[in-house]
C-alpha positions in Angstrom: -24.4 92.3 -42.0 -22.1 95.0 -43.8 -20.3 94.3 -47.3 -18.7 97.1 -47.4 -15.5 95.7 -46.4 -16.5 93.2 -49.6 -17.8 95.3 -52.4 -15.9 98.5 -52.1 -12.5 97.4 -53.1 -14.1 96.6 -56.6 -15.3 100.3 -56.8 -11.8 102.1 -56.6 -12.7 104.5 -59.4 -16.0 105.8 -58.0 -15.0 105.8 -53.7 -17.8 107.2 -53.1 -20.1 105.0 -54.1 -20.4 102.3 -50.9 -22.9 99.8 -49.5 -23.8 100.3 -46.0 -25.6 96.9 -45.5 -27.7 93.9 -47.4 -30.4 96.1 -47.4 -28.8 99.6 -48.4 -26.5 101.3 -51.0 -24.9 105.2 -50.3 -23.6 107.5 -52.5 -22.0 110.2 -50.9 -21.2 113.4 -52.4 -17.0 113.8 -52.5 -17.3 117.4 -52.4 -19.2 117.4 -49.5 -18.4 114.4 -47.3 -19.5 115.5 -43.8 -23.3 115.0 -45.7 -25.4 112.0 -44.8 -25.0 109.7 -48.5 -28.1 109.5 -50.3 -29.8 106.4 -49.1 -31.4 103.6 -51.7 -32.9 101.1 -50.0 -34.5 97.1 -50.6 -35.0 94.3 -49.3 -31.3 92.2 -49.4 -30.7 94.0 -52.2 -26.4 94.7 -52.0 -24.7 91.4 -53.5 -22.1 92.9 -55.9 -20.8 96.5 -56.8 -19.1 97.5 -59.7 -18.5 101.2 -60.8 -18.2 101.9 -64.8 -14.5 102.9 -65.3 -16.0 107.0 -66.4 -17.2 106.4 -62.5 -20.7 107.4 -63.8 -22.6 104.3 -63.4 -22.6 101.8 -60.5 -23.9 98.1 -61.2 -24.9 96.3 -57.8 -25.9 92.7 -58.0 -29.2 91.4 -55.9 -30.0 88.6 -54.0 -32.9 88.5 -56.4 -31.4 87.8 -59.6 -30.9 91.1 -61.0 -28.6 93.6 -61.5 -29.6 97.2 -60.5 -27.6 100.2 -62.6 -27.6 103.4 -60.9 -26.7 106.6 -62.0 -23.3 107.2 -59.5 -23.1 111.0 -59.8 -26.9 111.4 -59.3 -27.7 108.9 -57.0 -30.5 107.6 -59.1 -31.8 104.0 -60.2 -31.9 104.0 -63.9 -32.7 100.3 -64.3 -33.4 97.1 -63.6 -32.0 94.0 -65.6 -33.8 91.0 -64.7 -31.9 87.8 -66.0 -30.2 85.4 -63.1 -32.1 82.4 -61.6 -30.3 82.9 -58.4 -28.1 85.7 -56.4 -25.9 88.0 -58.7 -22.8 86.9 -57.0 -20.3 89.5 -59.0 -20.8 92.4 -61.5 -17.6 93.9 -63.4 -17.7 96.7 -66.3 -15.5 96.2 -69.6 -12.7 98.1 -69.6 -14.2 100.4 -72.4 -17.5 100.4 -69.7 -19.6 99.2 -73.1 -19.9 96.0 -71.5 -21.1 94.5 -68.5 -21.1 91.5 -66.7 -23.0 89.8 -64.1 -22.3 86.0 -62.6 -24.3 83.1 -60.8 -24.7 79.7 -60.8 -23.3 77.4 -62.7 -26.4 77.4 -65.4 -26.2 81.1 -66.5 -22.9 81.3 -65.0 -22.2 84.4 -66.5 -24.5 86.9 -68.0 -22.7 89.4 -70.9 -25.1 93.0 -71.2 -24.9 95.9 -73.2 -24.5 99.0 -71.1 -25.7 101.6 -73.6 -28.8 99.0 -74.1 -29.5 97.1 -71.0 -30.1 94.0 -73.4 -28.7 90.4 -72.3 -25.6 90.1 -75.0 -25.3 86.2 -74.1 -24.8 83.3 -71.6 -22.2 81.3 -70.7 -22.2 78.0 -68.8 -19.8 77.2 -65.7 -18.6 75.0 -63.7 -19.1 74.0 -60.1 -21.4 75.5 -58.2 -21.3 80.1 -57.6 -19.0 82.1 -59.2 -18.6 84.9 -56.8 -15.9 87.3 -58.1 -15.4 88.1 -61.4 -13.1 90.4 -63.8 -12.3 91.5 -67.8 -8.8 90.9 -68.9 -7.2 94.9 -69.3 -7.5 94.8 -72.9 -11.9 93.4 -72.6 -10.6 90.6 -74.8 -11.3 88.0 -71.7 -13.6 87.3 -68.5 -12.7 86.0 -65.6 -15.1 84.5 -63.2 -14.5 82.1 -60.1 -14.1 80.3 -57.8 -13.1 78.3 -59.4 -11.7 80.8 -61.7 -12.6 80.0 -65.3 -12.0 82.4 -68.4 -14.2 82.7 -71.6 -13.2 85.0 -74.6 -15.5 88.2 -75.1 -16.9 88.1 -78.0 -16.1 91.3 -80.6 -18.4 94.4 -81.1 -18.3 93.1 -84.7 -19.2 89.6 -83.3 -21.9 91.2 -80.8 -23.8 92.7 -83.8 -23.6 90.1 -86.5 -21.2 92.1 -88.6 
């Protein structure tokens, strides 16, 4: 099975970050594309790509429940956030790339992180059954998750840290 048809539309701002199969994720190097891309590899691992809008980091969703965030230029894992009873279905970075987040079914429907942190911000409930695709407004006031599509306001920095 290849996503790559799939995910890397949602990684415009990093193209050279693509996933090859369930079971692989590539980073090629853009300056020298006639190289093999460096190969990171696990069982049904690819659900979801998103690439940080500074293209430096690239979240990909698993089948497992987790969201793996890889350094893009590097090509190196750099965590591991475990959170999702089911498949990550979609990841998206804020527009400020602060902010992440990850969606499932409808009981953590979507899953609000701290980049900088890796720490689980919040969770908020959804309806029907996956959400497969989601989205932040331009301005990272809103998210966007569906089908069906359903938006929920982000919460503020100021709100985020009790301030």
């Amino acid at each position: 099975e290849n996503l790559a048809a799939d995910l890397v539309p949602q990684a415009q701002d990093a193209p050279g970050v693509t996933v090859e199969t369930t079971d692989k994720l590539g980073f090629f190097d853009l300056e020298s594309p006639g190289q093999d891309p460096v190969m990171h590899a696990g069982k049904r691992t690819a659900r979801a790509l998103a690439v940080s809008p500074d293209g430096k980091l690239a979240a990909v969703g698993t089948y497992g429940g987790r969201v793996k965030l890889f350094d893009a230029v590097k090509s190196e894992l750099i965590d591991d956030l475990h959170g999702h009873l089911n498949s990550v279905m979609g990841v998206a970075f804020s527009p400020d790339g602060r902010r992440l987040v990850s969606t499932s079914g409808p009981s953590d429907a979507v899953k609000l992180w701290d980049v900088s942190t890796r720490q689980e911000l919040l969770v908020l409930r959804g309806v029907g059954s996956f959400l497969i695709r989601t989205r932040w407004s331009p301005d990272g006031n809103v998210i966007f998750a569906g089908a069906p599509w359903q938006a929920w306001r982000a919460p503020s920095w100021s709100e985020i840290e009790g301030e």
